[in-house]
C-alpha positions, -999 to +999 in steps of 0.1 A: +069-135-289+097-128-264+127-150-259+132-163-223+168-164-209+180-198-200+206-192-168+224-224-164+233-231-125+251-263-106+218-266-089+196-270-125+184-233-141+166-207-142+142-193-169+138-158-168+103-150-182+106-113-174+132-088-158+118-053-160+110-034-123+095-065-119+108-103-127+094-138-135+115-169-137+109-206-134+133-224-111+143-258-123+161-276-090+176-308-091+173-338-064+206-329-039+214-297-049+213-261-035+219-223-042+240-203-025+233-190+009+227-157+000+205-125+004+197-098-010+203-058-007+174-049-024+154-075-041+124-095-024+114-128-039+080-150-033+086-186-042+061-207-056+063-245-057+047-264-087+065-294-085+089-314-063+099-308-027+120-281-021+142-279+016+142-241+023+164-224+051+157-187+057+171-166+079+181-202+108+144-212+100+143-247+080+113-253+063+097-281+036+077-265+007+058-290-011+034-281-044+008-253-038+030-235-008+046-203-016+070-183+006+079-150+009+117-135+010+126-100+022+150-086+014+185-088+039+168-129+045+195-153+043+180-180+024+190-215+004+169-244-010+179-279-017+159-302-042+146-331-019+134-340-053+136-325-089+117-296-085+099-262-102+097-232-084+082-200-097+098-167-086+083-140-087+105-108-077+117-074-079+139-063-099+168-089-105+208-075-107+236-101-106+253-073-085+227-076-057+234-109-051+261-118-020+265-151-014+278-167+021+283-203+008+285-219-022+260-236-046+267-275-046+256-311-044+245-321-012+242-356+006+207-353+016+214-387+041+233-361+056+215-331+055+196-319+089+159-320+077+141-314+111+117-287+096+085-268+104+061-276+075+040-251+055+011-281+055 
């Protein structure tokens, strides 16, 4: 059996299942927190919600991803989510290198009584 990587962030952690050309990890988000705004040089990510509702900006879009919608990130998307409530999200990626990583704003708590939630749903 293989030993999964526990990645501890301000916003809850990661699990990373696999990181070979391709990589697997299971996002755990906490209720009013958010990643980084960030993107990518080369990776691509598709994000799969299990659990929770997950606030997702990409690229200026805001969006609500709820359990059973998945999204898809390109590489060069600007993108952040926020835990509207504790959350698992299931990545599913290329390829993952700390050094591709380039981060615009912080990770953080958030006051989601003050967070601008007009979105277009995935529903």
């Amino acid at each position: 059996m293989q030993d999964i990587k526990i990645v501890p962030k301000v916003w809850g952690e990661e699990r990373w299942i696999v990181n070979r050309d391709y990589c697997g990890k299971l996002l755990l988000l906490k209720k009013g927190f958010r990643c980084s705004m960030h993107h990518h040089k080369n990776k691509d990510e598709t994000f799969f919600v299990t659990s929770g509702k997950v606030f997702l900006e990409l690229d200026g879009e805001k969006m609500t991803l709820n359990p059973g919608d998945a999204q898809l990130v390109m590489s060069n998307q600007k993108h952040r989510f926020t835990g509207l409530e504790d959350s698992e999200i299931i990545e599913f990626s290329t390829h993952h290198e700390d050094t591709d990583s380039y981060r615009d704003e912080p990770s953080g708590e958030v006051d989601l009584s003050k967070l601008n939630l007009e979105t277009k749903s995935l529903q």
